[in-house]
Biopython code that builds the backbone (N, CA, C, O; Angstrom):
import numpy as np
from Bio.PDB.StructureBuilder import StructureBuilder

atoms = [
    (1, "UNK", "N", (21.001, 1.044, 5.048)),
    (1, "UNK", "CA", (19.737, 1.709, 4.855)),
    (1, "UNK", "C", (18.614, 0.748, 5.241)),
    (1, "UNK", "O", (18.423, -0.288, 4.603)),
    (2, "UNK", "N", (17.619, 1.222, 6.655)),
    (2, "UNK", "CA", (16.758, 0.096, 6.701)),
    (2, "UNK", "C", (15.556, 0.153, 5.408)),
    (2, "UNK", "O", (15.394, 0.967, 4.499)),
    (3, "UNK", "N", (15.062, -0.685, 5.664)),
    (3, "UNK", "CA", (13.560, -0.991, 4.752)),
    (3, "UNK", "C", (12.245, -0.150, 5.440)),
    (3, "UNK", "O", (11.838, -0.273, 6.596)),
    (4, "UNK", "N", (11.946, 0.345, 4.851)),
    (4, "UNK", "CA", (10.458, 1.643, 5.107)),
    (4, "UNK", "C", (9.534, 0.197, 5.671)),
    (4, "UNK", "O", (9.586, -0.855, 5.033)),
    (5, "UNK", "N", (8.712, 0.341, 6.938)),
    (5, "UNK", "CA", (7.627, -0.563, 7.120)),
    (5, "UNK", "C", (6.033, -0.440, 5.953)),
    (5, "UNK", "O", (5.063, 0.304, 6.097)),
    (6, "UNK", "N", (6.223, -1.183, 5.164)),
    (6, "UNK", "CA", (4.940, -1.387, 4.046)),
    (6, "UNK", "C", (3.922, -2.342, 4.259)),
    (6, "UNK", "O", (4.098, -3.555, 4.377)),
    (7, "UNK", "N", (2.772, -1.692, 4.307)),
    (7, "UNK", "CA", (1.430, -3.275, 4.389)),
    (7, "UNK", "C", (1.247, -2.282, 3.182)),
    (7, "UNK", "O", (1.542, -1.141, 2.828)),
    (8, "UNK", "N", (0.363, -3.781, 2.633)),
    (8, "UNK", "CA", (-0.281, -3.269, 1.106)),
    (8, "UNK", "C", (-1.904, -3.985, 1.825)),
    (8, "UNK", "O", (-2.098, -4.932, 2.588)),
    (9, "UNK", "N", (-2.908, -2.941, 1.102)),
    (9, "UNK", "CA", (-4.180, -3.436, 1.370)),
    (9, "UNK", "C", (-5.104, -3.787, 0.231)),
    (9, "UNK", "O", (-5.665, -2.972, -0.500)),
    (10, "UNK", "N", (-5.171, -4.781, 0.185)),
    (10, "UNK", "CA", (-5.880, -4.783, -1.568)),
    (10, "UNK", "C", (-6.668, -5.784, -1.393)),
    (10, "UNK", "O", (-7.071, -6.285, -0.344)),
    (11, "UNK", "N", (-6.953, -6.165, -2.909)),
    (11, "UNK", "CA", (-7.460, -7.478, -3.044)),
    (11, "UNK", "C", (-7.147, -8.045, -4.382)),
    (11, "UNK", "O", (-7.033, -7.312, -5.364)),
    (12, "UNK", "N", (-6.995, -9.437, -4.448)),
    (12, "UNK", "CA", (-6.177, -10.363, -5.008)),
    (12, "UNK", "C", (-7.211, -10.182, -6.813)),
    (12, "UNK", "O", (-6.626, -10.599, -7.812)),
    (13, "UNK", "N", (-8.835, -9.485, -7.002)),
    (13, "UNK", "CA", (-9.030, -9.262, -8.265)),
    (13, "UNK", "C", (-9.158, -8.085, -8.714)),
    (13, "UNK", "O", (-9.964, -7.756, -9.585)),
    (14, "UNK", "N", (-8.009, -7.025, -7.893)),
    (14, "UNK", "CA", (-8.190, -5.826, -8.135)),
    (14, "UNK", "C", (-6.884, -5.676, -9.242)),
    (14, "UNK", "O", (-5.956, -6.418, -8.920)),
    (15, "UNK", "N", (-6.659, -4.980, -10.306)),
    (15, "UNK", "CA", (-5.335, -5.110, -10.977)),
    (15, "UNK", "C", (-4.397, -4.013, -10.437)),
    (15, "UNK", "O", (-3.168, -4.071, -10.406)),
    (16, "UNK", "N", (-5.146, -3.049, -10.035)),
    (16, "UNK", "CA", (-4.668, -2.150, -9.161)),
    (16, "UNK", "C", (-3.383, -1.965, -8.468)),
    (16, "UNK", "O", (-2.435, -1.211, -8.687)),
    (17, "UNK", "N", (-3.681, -3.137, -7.293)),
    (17, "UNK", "CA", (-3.465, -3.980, -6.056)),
    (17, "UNK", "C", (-2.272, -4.908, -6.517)),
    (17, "UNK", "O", (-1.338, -5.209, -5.775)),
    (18, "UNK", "N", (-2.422, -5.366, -7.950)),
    (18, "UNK", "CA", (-1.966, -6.113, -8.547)),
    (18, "UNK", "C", (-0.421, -5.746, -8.760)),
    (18, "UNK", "O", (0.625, -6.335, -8.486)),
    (19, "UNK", "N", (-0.859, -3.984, -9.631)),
    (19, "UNK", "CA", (0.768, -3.489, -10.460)),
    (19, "UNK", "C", (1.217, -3.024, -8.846)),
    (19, "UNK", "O", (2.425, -3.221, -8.720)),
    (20, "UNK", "N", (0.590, -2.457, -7.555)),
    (20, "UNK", "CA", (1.292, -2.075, -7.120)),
    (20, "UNK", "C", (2.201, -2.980, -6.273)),
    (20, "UNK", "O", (3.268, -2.706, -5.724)),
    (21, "UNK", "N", (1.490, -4.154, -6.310)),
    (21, "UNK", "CA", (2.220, -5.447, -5.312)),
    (21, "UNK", "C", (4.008, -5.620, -6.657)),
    (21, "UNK", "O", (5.218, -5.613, -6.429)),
    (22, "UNK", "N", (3.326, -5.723, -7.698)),
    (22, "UNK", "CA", (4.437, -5.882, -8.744)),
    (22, "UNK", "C", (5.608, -4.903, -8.768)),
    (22, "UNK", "O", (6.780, -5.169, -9.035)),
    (23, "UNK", "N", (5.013, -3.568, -8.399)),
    (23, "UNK", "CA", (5.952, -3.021, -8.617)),
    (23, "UNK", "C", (7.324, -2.668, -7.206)),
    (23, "UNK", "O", (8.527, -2.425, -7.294)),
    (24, "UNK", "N", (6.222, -2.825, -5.805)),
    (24, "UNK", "CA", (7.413, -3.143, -4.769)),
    (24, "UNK", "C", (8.176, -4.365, -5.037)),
    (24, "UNK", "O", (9.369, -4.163, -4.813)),
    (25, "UNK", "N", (7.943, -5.507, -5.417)),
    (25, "UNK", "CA", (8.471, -7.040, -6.053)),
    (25, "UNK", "C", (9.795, -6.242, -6.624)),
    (25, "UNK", "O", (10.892, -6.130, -6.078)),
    (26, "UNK", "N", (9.361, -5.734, -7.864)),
    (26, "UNK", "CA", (10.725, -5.285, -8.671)),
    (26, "UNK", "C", (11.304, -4.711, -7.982)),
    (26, "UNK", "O", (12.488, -5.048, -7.979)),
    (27, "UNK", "N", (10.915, -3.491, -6.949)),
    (27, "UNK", "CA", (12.053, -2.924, -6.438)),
    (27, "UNK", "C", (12.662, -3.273, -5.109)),
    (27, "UNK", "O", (13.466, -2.564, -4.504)),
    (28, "UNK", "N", (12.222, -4.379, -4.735)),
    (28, "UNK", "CA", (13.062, -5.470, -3.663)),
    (28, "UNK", "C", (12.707, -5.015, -2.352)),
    (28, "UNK", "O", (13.263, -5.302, -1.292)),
    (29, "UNK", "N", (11.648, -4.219, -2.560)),
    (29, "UNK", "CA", (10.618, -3.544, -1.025)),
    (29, "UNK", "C", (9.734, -4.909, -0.670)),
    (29, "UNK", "O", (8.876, -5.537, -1.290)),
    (30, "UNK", "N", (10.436, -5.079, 0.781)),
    (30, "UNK", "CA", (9.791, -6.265, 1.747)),
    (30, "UNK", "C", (7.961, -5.147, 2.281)),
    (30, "UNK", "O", (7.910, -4.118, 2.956)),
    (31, "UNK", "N", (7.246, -5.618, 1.888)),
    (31, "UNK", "CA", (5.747, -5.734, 2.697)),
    (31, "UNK", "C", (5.060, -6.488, 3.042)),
    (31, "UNK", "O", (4.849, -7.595, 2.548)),
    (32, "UNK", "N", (4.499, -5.909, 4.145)),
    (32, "UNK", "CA", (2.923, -6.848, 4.520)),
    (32, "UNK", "C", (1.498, -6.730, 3.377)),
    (32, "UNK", "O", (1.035, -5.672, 2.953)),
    (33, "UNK", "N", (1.040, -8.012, 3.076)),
    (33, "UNK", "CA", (0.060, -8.057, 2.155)),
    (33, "UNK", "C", (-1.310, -8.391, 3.218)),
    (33, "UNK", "O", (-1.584, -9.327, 3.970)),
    (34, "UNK", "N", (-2.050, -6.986, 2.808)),
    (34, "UNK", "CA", (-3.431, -7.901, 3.664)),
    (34, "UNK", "C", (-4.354, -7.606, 2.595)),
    (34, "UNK", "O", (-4.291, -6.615, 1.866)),
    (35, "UNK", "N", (-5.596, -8.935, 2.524)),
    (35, "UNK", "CA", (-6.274, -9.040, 1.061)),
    (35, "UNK", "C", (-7.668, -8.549, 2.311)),
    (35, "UNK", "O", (-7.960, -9.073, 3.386)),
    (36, "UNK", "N", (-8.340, -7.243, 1.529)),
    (36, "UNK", "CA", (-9.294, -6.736, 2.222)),
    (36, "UNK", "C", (-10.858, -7.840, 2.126)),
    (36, "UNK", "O", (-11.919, -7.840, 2.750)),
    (37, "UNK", "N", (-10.309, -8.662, 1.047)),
    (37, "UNK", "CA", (-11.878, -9.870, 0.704)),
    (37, "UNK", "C", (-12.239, -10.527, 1.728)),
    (37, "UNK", "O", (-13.425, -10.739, 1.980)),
    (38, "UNK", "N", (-11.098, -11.005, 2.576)),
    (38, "UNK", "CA", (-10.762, -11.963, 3.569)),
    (38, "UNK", "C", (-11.321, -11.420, 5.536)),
    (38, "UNK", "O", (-11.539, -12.044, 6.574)),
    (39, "UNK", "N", (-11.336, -9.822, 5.077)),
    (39, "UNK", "CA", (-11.807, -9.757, 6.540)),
    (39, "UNK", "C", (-12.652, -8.505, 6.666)),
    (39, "UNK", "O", (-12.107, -7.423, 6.448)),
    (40, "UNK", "N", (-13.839, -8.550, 6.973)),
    (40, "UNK", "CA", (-14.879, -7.068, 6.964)),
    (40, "UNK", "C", (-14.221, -5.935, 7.704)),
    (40, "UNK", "O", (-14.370, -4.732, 7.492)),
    (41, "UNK", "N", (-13.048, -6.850, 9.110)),
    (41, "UNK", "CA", (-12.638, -5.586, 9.893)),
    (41, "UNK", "C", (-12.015, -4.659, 9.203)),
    (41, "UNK", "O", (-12.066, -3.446, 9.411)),
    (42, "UNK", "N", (-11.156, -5.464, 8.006)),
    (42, "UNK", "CA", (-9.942, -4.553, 6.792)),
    (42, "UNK", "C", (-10.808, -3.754, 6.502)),
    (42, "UNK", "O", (-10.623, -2.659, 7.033)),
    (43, "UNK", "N", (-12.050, -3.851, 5.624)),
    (43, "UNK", "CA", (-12.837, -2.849, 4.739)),
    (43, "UNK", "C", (-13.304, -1.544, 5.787)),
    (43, "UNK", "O", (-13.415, -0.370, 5.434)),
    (44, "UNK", "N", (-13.551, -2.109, 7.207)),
    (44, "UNK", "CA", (-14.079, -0.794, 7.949)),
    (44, "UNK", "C", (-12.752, 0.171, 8.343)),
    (44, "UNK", "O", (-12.704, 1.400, 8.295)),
    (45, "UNK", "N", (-11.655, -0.798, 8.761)),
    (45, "UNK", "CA", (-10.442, 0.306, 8.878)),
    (45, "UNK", "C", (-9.567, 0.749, 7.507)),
    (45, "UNK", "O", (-8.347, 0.911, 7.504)),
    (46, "UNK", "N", (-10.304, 0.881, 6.539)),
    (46, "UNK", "CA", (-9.660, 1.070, 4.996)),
    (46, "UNK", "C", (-10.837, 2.563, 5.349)),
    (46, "UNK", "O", (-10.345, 3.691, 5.355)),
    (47, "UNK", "N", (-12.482, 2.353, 5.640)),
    (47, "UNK", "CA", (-13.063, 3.354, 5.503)),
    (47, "UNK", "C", (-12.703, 4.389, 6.262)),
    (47, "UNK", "O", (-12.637, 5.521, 5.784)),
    (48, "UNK", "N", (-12.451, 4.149, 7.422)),
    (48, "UNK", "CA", (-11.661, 5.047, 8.220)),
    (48, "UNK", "C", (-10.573, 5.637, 7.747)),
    (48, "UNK", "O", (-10.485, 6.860, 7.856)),
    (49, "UNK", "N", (-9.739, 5.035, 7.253)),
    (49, "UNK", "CA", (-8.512, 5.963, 6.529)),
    (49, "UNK", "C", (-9.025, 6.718, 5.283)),
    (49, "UNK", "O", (-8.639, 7.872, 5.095)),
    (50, "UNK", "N", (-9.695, 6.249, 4.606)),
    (50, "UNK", "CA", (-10.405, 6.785, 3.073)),
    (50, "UNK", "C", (-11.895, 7.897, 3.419)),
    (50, "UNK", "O", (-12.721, 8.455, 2.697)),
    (51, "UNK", "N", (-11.725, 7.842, 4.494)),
    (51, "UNK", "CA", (-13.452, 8.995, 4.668)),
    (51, "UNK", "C", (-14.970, 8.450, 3.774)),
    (51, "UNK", "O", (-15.819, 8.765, 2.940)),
    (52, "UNK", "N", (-14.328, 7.034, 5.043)),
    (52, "UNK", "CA", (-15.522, 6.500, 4.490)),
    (52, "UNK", "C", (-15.666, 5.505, 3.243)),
    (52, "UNK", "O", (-16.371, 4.502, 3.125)),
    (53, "UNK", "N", (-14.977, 5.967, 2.556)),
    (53, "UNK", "CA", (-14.804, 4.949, 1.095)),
    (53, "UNK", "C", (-14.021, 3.846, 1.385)),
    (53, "UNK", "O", (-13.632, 3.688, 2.542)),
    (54, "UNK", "N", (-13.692, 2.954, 0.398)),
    (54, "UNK", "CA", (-12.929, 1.418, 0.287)),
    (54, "UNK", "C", (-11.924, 1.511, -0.768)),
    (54, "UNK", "O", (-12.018, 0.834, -1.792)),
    (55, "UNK", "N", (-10.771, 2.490, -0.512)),
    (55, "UNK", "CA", (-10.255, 2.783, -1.807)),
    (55, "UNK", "C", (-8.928, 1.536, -1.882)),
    (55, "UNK", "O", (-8.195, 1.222, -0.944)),
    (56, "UNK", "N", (-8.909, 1.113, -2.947)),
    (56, "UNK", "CA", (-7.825, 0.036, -3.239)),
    (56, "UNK", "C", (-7.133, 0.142, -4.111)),
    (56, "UNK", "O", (-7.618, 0.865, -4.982)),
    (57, "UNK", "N", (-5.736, -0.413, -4.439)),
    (57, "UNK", "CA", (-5.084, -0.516, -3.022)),
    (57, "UNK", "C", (-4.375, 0.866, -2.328)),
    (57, "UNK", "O", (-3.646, 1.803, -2.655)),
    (58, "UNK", "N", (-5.056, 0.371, -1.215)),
    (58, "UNK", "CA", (-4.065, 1.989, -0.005)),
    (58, "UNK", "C", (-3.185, 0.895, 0.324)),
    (58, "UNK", "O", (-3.481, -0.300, 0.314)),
    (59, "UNK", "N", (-1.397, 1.735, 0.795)),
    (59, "UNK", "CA", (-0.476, 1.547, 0.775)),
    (59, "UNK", "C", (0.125, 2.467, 2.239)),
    (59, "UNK", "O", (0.273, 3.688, 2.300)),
    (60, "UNK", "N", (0.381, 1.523, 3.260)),
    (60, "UNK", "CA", (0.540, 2.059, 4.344)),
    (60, "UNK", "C", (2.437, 2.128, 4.568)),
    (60, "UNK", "O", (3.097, 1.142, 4.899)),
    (61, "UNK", "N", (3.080, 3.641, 4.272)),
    (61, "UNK", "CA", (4.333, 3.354, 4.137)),
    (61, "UNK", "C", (4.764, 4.060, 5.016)),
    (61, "UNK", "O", (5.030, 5.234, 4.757)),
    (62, "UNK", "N", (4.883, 3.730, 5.826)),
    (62, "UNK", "CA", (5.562, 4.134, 8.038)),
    (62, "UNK", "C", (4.570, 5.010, 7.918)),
    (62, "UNK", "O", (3.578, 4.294, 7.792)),
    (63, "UNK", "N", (4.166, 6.312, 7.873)),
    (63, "UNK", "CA", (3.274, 7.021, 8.522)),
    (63, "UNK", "C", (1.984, 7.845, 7.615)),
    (63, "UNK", "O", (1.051, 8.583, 7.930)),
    (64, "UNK", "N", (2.540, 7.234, 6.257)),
    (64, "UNK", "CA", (1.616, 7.714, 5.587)),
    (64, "UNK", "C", (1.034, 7.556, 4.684)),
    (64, "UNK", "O", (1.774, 7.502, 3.703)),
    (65, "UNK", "N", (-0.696, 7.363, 4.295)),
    (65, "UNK", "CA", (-1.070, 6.276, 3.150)),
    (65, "UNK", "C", (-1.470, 7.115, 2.009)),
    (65, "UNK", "O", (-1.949, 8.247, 1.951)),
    (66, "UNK", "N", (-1.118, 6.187, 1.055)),
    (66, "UNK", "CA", (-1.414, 6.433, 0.042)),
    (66, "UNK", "C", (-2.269, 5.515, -0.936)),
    (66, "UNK", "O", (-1.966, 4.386, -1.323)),
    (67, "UNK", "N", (-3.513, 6.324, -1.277)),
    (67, "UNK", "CA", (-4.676, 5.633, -1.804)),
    (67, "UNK", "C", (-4.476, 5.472, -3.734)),
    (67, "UNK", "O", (-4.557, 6.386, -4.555)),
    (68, "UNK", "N", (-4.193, 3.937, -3.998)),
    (68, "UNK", "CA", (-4.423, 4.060, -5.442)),
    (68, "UNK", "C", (-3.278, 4.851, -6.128)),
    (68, "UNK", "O", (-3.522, 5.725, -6.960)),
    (69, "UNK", "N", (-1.491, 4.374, -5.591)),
    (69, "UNK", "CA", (-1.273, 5.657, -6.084)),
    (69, "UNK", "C", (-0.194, 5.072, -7.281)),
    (69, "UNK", "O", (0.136, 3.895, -7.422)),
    (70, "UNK", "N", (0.253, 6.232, -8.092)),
    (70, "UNK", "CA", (0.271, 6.022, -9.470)),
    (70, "UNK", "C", (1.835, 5.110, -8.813)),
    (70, "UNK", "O", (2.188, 4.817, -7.671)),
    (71, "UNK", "N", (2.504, 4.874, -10.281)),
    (71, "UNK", "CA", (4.102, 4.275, -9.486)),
    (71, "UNK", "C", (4.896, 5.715, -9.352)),
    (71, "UNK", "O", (5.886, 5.940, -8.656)),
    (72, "UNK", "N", (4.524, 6.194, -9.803)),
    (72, "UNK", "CA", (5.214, 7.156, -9.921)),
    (72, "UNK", "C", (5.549, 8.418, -8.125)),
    (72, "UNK", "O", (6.464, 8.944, -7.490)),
    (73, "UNK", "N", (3.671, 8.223, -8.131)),
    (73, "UNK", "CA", (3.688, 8.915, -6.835)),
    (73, "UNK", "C", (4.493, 7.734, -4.906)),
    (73, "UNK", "O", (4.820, 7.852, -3.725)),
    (74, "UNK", "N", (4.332, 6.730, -6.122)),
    (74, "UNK", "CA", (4.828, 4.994, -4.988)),
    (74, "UNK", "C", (6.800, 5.461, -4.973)),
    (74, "UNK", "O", (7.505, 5.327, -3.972)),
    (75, "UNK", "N", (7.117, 5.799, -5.840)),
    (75, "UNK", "CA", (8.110, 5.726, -5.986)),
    (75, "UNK", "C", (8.729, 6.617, -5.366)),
    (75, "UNK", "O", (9.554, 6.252, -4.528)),
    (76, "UNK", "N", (8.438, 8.498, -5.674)),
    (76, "UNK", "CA", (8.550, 9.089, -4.551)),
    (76, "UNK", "C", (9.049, 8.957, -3.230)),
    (76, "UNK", "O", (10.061, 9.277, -2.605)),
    (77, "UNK", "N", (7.603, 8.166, -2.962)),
    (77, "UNK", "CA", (7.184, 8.277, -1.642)),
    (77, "UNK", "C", (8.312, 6.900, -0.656)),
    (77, "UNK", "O", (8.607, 6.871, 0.538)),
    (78, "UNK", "N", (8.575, 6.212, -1.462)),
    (78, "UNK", "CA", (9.667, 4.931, -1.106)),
    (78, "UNK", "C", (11.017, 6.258, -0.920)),
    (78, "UNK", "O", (11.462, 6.435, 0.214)),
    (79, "UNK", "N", (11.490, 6.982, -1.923)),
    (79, "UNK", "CA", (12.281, 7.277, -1.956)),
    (79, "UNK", "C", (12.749, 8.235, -0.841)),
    (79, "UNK", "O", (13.903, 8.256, -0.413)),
    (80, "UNK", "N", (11.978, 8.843, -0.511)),
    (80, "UNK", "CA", (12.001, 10.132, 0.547)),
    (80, "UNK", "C", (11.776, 8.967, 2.177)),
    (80, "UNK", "O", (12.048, 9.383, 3.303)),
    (81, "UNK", "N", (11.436, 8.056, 1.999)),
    (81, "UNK", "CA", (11.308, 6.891, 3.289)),
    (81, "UNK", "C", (12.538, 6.593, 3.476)),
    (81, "UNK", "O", (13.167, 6.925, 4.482)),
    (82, "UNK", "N", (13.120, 5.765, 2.273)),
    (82, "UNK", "CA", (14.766, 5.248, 2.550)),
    (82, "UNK", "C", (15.295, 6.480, 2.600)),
    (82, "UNK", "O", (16.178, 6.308, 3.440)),
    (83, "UNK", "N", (15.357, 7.554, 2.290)),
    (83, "UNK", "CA", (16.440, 8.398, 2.482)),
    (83, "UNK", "C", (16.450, 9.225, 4.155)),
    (83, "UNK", "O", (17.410, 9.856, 4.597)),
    (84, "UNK", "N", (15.431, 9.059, 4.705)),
    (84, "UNK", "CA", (15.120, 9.325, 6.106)),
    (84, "UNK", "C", (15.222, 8.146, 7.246)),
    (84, "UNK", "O", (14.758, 8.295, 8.376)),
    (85, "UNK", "N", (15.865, 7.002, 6.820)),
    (85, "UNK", "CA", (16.571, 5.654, 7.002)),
    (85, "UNK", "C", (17.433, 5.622, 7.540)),
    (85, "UNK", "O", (18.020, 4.553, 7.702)),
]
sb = StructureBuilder()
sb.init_structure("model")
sb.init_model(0)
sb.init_chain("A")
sb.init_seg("    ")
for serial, (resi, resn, name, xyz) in enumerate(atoms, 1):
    if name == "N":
        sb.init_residue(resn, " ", resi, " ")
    sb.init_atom(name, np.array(xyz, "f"), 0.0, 1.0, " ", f" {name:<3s}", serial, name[0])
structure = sb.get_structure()
């Protein structure tokens, strides 16, 4: 079963950003971490995906993001990825 391609977009004092980095950790999901503090280009292509807003953390999982989302809706959404693997 391959691994779903994941960037996480956050930032390092969001807690947000925080449980969701924690919670791919626990479940042994390899991602890309990009910290949106670090580069203005992140925040303008975060607004573009968000309509405009800076929503954190969005979670880019192969084709489809998900803004802020609960674990529950993270978990899902992992699950229906590996199973199309």
């Amino acid at each position: 079963m391959r691994q779903p391609n994941v960037t996480v977009y956050g930032s390092a004092a969001c807690p947000d950003t925080q449980r969701a980095r924690h919670f791919l950790d626990a479940q042994a999901i390899a991602y890309e971490y990009k910290d949106v503090d670090e580069s203005p280009e992140l925040n303008h292509y975060l607004a573009g995906l968000n309509g405009g807003k800076r929503v954190i953390p969005t979670i880019r999982l192969n084709n489809v993001n998900l803004f802020n989302p609960a674990e529950q809706e993270l978990a899902l959404e992992l699950k229906s990825a590996l199973s199309l693997s």
